[in-house]
C-alpha positions as a Markdown table, in Angstrom:
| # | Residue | x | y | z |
|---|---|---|---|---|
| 1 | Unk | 28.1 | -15.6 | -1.7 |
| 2 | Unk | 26.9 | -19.1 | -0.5 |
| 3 | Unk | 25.8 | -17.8 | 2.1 |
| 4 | Unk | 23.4 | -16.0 | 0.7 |
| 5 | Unk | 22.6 | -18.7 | -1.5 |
| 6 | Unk | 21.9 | -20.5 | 1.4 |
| 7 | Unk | 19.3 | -17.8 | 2.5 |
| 8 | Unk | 17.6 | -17.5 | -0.6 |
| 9 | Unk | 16.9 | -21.4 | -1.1 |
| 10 | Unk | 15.5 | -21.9 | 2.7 |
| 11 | Unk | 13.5 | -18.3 | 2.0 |
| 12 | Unk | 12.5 | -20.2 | -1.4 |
| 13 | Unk | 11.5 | -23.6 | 0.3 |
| 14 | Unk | 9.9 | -22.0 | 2.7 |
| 15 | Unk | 7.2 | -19.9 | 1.4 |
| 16 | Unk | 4.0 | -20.9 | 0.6 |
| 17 | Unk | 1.9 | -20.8 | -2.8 |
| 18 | Unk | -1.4 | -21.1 | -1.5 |
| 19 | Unk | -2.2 | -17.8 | -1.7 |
| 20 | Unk | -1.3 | -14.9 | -4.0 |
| 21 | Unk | -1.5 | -11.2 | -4.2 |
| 22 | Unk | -3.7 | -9.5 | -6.9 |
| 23 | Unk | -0.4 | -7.6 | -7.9 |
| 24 | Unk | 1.2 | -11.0 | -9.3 |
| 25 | Unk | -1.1 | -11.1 | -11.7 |
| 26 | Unk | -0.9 | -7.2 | -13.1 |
| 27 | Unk | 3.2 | -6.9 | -13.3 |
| 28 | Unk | 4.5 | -7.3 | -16.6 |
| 29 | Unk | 7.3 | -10.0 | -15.7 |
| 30 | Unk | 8.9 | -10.3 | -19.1 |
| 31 | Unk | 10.7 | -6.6 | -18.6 |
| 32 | Unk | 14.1 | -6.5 | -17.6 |
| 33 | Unk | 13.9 | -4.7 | -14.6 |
| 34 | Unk | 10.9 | -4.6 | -12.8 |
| 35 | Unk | 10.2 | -1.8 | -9.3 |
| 36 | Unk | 8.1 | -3.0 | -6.3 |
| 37 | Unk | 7.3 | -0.7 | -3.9 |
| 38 | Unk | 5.4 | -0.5 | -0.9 |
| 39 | Unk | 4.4 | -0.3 | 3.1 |
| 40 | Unk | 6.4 | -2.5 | 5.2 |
| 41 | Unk | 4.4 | -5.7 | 6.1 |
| 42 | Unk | 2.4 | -5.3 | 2.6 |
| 43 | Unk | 4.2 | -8.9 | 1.5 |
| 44 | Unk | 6.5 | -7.6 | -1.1 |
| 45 | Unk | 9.2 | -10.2 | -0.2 |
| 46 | Unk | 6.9 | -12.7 | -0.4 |
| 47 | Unk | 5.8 | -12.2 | -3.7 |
| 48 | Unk | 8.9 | -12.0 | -4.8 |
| 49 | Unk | 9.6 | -15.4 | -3.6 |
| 50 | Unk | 6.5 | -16.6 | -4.8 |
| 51 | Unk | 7.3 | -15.5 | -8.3 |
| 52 | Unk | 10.8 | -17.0 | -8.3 |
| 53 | Unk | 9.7 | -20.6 | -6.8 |
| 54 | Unk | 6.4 | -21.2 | -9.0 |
| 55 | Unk | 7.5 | -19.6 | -12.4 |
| 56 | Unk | 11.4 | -19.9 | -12.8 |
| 57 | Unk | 12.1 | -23.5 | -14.3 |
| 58 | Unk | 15.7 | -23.9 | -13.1 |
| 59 | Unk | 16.1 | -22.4 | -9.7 |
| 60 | Unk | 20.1 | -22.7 | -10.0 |
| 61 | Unk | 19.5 | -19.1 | -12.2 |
| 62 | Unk | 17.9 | -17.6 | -9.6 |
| 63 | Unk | 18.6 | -15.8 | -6.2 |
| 64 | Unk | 16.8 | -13.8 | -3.6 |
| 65 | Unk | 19.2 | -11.2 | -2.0 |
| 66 | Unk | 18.5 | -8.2 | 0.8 |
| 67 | Unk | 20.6 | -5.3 | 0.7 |
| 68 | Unk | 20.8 | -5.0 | 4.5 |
| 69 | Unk | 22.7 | -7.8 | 4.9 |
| 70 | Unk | 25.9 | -7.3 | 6.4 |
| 71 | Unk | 27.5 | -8.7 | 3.2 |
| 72 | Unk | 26.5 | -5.6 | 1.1 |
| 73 | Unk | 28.5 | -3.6 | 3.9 |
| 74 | Unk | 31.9 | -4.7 | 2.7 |
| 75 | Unk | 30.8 | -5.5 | -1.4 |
| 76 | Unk | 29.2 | -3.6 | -3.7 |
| 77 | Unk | 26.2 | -4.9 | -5.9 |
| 78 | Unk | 27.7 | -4.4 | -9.2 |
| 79 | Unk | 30.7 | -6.6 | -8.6 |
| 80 | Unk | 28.2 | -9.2 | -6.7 |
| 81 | Unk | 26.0 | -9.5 | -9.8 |
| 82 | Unk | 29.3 | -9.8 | -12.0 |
| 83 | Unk | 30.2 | -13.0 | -9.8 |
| 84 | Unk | 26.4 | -14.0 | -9.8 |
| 85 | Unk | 26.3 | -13.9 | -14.0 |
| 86 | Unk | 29.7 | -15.7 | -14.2 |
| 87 | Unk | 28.3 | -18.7 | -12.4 |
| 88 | Unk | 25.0 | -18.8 | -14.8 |
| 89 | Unk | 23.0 | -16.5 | -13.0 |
| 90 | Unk | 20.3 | -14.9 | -14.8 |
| 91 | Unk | 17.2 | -13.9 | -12.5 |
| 92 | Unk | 18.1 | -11.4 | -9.6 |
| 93 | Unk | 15.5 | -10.7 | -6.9 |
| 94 | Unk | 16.4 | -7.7 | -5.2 |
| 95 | Unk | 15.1 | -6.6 | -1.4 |
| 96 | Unk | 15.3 | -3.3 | 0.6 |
| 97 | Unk | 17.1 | -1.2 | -2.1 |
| 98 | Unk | 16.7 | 2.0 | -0.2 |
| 99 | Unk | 19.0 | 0.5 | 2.8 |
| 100 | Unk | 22.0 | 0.7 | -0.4 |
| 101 | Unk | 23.2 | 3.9 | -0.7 |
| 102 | Unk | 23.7 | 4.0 | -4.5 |
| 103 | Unk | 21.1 | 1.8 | -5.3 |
| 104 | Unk | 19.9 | 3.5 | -8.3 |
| 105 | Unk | 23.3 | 4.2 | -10.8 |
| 106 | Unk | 24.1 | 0.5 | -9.6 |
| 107 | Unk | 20.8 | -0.9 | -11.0 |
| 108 | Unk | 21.4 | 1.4 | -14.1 |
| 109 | Unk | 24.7 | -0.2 | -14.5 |
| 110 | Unk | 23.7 | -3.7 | -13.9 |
| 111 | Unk | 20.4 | -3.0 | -16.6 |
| 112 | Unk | 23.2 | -1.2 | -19.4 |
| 113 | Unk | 25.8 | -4.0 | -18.8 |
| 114 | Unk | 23.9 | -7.1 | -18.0 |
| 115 | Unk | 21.0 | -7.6 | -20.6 |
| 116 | Unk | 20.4 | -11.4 | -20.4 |
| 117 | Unk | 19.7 | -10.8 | -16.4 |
| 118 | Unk | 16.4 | -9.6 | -15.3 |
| 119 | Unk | 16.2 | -8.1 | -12.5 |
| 120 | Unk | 13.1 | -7.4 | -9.8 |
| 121 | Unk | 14.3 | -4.7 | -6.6 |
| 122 | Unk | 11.4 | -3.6 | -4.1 |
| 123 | Unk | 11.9 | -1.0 | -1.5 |
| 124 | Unk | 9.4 | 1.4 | 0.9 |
| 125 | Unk | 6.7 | 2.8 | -0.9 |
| 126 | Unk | 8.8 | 6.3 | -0.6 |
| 127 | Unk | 10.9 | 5.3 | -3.0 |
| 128 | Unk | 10.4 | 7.5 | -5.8 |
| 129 | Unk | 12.0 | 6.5 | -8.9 |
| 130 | Unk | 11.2 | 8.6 | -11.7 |
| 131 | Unk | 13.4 | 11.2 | -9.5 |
| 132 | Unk | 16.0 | 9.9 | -8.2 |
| 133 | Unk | 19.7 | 11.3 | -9.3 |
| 134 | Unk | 19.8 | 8.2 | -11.9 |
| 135 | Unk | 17.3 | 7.7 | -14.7 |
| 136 | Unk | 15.5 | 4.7 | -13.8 |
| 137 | Unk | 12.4 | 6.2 | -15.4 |
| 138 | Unk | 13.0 | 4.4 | -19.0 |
| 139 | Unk | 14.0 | 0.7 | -17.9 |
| 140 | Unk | 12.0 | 0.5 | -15.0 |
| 141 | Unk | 8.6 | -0.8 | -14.7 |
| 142 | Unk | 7.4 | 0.1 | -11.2 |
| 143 | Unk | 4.4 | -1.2 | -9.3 |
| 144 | Unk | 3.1 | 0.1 | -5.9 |
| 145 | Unk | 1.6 | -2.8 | -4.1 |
| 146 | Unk | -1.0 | -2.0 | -1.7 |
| 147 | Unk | -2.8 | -3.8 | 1.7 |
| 148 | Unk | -5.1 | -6.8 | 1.3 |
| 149 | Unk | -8.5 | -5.8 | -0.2 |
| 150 | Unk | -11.4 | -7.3 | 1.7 |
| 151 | Unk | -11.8 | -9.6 | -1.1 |
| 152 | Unk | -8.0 | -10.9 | -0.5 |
| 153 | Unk | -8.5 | -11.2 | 3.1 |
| 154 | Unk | -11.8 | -13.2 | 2.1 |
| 155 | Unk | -9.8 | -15.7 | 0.5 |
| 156 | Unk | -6.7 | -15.6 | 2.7 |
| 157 | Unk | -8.0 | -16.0 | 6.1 |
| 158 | Unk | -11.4 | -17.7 | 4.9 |
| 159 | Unk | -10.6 | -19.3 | 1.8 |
| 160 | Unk | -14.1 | -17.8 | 0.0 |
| 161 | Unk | -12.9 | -16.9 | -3.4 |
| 162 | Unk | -14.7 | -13.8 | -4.6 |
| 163 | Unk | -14.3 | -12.2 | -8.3 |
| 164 | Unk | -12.5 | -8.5 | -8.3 |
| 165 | Unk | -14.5 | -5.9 | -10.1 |
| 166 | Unk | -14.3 | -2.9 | -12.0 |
| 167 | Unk | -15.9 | 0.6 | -10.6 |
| 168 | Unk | -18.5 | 0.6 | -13.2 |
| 169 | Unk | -19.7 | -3.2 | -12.9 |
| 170 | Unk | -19.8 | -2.3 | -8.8 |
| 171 | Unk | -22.1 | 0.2 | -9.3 |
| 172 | Unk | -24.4 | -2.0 | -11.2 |
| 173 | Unk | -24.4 | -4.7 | -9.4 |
| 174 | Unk | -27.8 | -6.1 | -8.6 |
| 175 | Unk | -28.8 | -8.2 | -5.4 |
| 176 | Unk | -28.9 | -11.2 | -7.1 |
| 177 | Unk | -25.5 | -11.1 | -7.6 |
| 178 | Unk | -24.1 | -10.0 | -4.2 |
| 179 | Unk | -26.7 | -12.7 | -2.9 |
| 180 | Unk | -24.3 | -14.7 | -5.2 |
| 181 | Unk | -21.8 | -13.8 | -4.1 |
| 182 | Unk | -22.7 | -13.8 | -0.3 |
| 183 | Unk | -24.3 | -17.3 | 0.2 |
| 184 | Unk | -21.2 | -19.0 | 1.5 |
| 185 | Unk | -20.8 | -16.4 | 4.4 |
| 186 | Unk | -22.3 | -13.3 | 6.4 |
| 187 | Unk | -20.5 | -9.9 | 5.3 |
| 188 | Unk | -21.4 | -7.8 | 7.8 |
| 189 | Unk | -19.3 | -9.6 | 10.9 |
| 190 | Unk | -16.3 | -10.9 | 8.4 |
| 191 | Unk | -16.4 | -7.4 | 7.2 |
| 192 | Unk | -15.5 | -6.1 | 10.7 |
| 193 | Unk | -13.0 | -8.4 | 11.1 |
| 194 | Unk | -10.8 | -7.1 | 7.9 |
| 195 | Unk | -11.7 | -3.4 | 9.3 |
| 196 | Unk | -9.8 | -4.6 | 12.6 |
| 197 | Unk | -6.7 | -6.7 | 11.5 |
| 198 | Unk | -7.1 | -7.5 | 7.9 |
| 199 | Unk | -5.2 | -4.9 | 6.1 |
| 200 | Unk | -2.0 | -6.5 | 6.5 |
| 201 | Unk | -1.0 | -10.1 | 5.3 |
| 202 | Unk | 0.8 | -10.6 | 8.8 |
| 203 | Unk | -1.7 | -10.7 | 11.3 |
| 204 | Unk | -2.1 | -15.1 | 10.9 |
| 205 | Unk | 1.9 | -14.7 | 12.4 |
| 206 | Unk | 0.2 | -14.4 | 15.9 |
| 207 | Unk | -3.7 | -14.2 | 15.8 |
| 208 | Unk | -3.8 | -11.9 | 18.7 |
| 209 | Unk | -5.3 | -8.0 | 18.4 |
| 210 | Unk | -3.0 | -6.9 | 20.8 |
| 211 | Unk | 0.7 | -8.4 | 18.8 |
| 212 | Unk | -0.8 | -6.9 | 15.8 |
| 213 | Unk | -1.5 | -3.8 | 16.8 |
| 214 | Unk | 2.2 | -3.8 | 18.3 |
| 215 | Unk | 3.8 | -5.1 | 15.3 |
| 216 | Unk | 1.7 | -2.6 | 13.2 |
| 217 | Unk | 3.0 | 0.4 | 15.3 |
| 218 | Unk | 6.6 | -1.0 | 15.3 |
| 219 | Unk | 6.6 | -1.4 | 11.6 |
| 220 | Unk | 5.9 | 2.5 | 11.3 |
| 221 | Unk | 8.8 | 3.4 | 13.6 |
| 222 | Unk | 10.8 | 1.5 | 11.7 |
| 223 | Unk | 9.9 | 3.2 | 8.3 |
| 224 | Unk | 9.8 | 6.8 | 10.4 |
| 225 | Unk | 13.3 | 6.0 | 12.2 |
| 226 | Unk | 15.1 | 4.1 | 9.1 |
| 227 | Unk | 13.5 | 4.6 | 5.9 |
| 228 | Unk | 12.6 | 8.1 | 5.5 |
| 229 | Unk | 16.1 | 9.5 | 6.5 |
| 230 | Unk | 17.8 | 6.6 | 4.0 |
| 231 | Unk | 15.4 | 8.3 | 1.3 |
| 232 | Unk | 14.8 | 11.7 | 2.1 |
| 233 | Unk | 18.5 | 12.2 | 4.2 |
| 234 | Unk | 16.4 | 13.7 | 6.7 |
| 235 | Unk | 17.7 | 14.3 | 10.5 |
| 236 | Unk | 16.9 | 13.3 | 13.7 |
| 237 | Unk | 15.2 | 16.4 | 14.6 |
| 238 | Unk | 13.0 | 16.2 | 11.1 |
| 239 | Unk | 12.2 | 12.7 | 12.2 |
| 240 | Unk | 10.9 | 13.5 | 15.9 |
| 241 | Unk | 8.7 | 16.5 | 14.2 |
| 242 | Unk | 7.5 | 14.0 | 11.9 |
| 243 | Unk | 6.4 | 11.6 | 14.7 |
| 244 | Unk | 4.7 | 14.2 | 16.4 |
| 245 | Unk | 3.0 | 15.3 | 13.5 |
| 246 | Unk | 1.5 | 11.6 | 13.1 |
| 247 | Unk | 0.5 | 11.8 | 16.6 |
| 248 | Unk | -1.4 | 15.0 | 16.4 |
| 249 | Unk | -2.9 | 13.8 | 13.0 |
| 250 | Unk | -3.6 | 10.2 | 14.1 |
| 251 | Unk | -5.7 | 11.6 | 16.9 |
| 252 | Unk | -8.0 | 13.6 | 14.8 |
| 253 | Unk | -8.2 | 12.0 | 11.2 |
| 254 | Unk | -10.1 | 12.2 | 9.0 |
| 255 | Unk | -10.4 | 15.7 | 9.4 |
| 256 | Unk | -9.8 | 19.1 | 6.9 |
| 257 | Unk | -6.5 | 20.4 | 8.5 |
| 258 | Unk | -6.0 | 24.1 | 9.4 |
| 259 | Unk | -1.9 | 23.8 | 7.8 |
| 260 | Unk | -1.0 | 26.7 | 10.3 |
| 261 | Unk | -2.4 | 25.4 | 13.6 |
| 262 | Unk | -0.7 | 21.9 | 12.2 |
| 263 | Unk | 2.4 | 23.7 | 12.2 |
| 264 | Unk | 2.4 | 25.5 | 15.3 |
| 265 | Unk | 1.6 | 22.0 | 16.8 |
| 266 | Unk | 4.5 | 20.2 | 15.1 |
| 267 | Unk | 7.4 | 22.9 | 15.3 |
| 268 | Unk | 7.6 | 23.2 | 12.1 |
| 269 | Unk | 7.7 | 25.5 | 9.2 |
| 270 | Unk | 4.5 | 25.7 | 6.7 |
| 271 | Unk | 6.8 | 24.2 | 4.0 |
| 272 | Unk | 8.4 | 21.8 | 6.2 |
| 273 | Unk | 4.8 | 20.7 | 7.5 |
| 274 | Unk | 4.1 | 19.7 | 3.9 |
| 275 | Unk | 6.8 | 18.1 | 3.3 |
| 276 | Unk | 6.3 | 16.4 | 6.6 |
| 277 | Unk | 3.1 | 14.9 | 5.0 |
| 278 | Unk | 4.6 | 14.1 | 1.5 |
| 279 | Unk | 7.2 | 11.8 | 3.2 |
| 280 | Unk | 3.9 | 10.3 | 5.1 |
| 281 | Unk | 1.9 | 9.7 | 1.9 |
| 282 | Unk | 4.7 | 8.5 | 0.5 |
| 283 | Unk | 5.0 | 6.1 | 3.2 |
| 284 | Unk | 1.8 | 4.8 | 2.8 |
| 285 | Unk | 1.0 | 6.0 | 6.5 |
| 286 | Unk | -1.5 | 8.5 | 5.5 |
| 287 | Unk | -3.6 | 9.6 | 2.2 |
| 288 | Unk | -4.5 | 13.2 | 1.5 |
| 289 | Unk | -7.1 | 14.6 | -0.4 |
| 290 | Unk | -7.2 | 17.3 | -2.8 |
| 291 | Unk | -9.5 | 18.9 | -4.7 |
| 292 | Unk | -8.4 | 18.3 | -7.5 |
| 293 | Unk | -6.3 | 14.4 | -7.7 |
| 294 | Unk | -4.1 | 15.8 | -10.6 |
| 295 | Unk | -1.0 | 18.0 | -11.3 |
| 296 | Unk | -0.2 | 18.5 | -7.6 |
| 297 | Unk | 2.9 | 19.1 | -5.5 |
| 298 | Unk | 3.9 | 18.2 | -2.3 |
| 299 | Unk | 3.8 | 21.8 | -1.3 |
| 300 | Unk | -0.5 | 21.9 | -1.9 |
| 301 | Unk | -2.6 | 22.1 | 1.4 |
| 302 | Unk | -4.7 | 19.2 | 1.4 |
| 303 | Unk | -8.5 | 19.4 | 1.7 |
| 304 | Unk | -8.6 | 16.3 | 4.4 |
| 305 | Unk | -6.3 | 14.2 | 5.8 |
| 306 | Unk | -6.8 | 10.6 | 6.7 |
| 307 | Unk | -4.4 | 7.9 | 8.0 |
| 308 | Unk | -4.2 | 4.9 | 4.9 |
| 309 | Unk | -6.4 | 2.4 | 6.0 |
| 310 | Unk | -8.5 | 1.3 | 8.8 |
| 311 | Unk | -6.3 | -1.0 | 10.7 |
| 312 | Unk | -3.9 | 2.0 | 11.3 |
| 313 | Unk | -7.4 | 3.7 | 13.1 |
| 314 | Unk | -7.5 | 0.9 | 15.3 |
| 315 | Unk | -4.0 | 0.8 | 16.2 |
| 316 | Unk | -4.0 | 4.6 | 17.5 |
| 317 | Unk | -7.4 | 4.5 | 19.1 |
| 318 | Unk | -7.2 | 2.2 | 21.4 |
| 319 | Unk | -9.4 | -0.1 | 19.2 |
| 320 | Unk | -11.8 | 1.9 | 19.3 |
| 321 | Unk | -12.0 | 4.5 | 16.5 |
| 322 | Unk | -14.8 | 6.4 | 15.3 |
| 323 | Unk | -17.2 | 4.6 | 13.3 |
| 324 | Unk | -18.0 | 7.4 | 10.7 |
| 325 | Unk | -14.3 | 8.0 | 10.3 |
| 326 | Unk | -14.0 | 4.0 | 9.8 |
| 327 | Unk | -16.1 | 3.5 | 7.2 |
| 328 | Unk | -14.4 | 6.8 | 5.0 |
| 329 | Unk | -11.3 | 5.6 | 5.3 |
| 330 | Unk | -11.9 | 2.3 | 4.3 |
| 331 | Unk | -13.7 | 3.3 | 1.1 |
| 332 | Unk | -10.9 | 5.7 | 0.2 |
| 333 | Unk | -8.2 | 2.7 | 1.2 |
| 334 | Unk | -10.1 | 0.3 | -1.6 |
| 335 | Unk | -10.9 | 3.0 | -4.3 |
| 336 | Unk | -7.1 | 4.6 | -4.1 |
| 337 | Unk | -5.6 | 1.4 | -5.3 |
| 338 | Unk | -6.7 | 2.4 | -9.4 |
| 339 | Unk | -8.9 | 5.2 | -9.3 |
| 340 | Unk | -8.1 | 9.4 | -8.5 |
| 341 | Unk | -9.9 | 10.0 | -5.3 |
| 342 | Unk | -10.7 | 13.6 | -4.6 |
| 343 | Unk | -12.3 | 15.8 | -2.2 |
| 344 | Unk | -15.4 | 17.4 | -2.9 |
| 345 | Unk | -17.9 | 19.9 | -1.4 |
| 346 | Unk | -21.0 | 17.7 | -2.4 |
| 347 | Unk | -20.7 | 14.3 | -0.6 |
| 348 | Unk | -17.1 | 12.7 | 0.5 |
| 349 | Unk | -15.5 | 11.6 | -2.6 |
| 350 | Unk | -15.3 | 12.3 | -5.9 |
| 351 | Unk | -13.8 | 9.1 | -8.1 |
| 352 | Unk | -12.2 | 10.0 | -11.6 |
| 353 | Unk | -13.4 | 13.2 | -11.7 |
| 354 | Unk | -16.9 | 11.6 | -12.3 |
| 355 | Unk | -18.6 | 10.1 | -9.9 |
| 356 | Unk | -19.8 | 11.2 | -6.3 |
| 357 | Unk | -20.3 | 9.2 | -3.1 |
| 358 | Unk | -21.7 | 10.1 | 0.1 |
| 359 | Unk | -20.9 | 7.7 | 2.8 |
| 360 | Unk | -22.6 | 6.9 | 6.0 |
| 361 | Unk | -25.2 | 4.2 | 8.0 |
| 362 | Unk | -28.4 | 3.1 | 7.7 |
| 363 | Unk | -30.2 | 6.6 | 7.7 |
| 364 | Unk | -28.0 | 8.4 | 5.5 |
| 365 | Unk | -29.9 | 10.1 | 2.8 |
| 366 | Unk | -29.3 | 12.1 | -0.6 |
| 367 | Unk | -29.2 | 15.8 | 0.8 |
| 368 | Unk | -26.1 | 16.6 | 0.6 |
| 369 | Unk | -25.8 | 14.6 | -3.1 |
| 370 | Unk | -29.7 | 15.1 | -4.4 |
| 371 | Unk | -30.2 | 16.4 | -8.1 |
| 372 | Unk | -26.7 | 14.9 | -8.6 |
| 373 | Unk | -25.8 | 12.5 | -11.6 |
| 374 | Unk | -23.4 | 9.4 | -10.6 |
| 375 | Unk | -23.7 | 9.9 | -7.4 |
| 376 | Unk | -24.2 | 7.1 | -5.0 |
| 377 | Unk | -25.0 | 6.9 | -1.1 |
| 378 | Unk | -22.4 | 4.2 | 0.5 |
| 379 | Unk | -23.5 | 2.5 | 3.9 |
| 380 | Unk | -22.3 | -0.5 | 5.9 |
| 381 | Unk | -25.9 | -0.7 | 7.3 |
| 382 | Unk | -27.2 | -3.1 | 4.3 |
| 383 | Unk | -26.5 | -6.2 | 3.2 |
| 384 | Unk | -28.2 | -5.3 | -0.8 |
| 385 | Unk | -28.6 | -2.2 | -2.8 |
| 386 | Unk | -31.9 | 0.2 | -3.2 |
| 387 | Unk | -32.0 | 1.8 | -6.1 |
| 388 | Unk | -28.0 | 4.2 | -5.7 |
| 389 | Unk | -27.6 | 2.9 | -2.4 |
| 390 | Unk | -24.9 | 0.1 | -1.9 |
| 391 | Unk | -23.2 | -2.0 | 0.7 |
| 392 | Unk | -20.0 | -0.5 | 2.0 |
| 393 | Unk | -18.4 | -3.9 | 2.4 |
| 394 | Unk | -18.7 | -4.7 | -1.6 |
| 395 | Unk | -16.1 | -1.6 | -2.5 |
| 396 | Unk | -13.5 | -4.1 | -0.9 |
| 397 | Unk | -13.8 | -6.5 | -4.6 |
| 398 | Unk | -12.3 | -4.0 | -5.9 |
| 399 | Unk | -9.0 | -5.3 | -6.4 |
């Protein structure tokens, strides 16, 4: 055990507290056992850390711990938060879960025997757990933390501090404002920028396109080689159809996928296919669209497929991805985060079941929306609004 007290404190001395994701600020920290999931490099350790070193008084009560460390090999966790609680441990910051194999009845066991320590366990954003073999579902209070918004990468990379938004103050928003908000910087190029590298908080680790784009890719074969068959006990030959599918879908996305011809291409079954994609949803590797965003199964065809964000296109395209398909999937990357995004036959979105938005460049116009109420025509061709068109780059204040 001290020597992964020793790990924790130089984890805890070494991270900064400059700068802070927008989930700190939305968890509910006073429950007992808190969930964060999410894609690897989204900075889930980090804000662990960050919590544990700015808001717990005595750090002696505290420890940072990772479940793939060799130590977790030979002991179990129960025992190790038995020893941790006899030596006046009370806050227990848990990493990579789903590398334990019983993770879930341990973490019941430690919230049903150990009420005065509180407990905070993140894992890959396929974790599911509301149904796992253990009911986590009532002492659990589990948050999905996402990429860096454009307003987060504002502040991170530029220090501009921007105010988030809701949906319905976005939409109307006048041009004084986003001349407000805009007089410190030109949105257009930084805007780019993000599209390019600033999803993920990691990028500043090298400053080069190239790294990141290699670190980006390795990050997914990790979650594809190690993650998914630790969650879903999937085999190697599921994994290699699952990388293939990626491939195929990578190359084409956003597009509205013919599930046969998808299969035929991946060697697998229809309801394997589907799967397939649930486990890369899941993953946060790819987002699909339905027609309608509620009471769905993993085994519904999706209307359109895209990968999850924009930094993703650039990765598999050479850096060079088509612009179009840039500026959907960046919209739906901001909007997914707390709003149902679905697909529609009028325009490209539909957001909580209410509004419509068409999204497109400078000449875009209101056919394919016209006689439509709430519906809006999106384009990163303008700096300002006219009348129910809006900037593209502004949907990034969204969270």
């Amino acid at each position: 055990m001290d020597r992964l007290i020793s790990i924790s404190n130089d984890l805890i001395q070494r991270t900064p507290l400059s700068f802070k994701r927008y989930l700190m600020d939305e968890i509910d920290w006073d429950s007992r056992l808190i969930g964060i999931s999410g894609a690897r490099g989204s900075g889930k350790t980090t804000l662990m850390i960050q919590y544990l070193k700015s808001e717990i008084d005595n750090l002696d009560e505290a420890i940072y711990i990772s479940l793939d460390d060799l130590y977790f090999t030979k002991n179990n966790l129960l025992d190790f938060v038995f020893e941790f609680r006899r030596n006046g441990g009370k806050y227990l910051f848990i990493d990579e879960v789903h590398k334990y194999q019983n993770w879930s009845q341990e973490l019941k066991n430690i919230y049903d025997q150990f009420p005065d320590v509180k407990v905070v366990f993140s894992g890959s954003s396929a974790l599911d757990i509301y149904k796992g073999s253990h009911d986590l579902s009532r002492r659990a209070m589990v948050y999905n933390l996402y990429g860096l918004s454009f307003r987060e990468y504002l502040k991170f990379y530029r220090n501009i501090q921007l105010p988030a938004y809701t949906l319905n103050d976005l939409l109307s928003i006048s041009n004084q404002e986003i001349s407000s908000l805009t007089s410190d910087f030109l949105p257009v190029p930084v805007f780019k920028e993000y599209l390019k590298w600033g999803y993920y908080p990691f990028f500043n680790e090298s400053n080069n396109v190239t790294t990141y784009y290699r670190q980006l890719i390795n990050i997914l074969n990790t979650t594809l080689d190690s993650d998914l068959p630790s969650i879903f006990h999937i085999n190697y030959d599921s994994v290699l159809k699952i990388k293939k599918l990626l491939t195929i879908i990578a190359g084409i996305v956003p597009y509205q996928p013919n599930i046969t011809k998808l299969s035929e291409q991946a060697g697998a079954s229809r309801d394997s296919l589907l799967k397939f994609l649930d486990y890369l949803e899941k993953s946060n590797i790819i987002k699909m669209l339905h027609k309608d965003a509620t009471g769905l199964t993993k085994l519904n065809k999706p209307e359109k497929l895209f990968l999850q964000n924009s930094n993703l296109m650039y990765a598999f395209s050479n850096d060079s991805p088509d612009t179009g398909n840039l500026r959907e999937t960046f919209f739906l990357s901001q909007l997914m985060v707390n709003h149902e995004v679905s697909f529609t036959d009028k325009g490209d979105f539909t957001v909580d079941s209410k509004y419509t938005f068409e999204v497109g460049g400078r000449k875009k116009s209101r056919k394919q929306i016209l006689g439509m109420e709430n519906a809006f025509i999106v384009s990163d061709e303008t700096d300002y609004r006219s009348q129910d068109k809006l900037p593209l780059w502004i949907f990034g204040l969204l969270y």
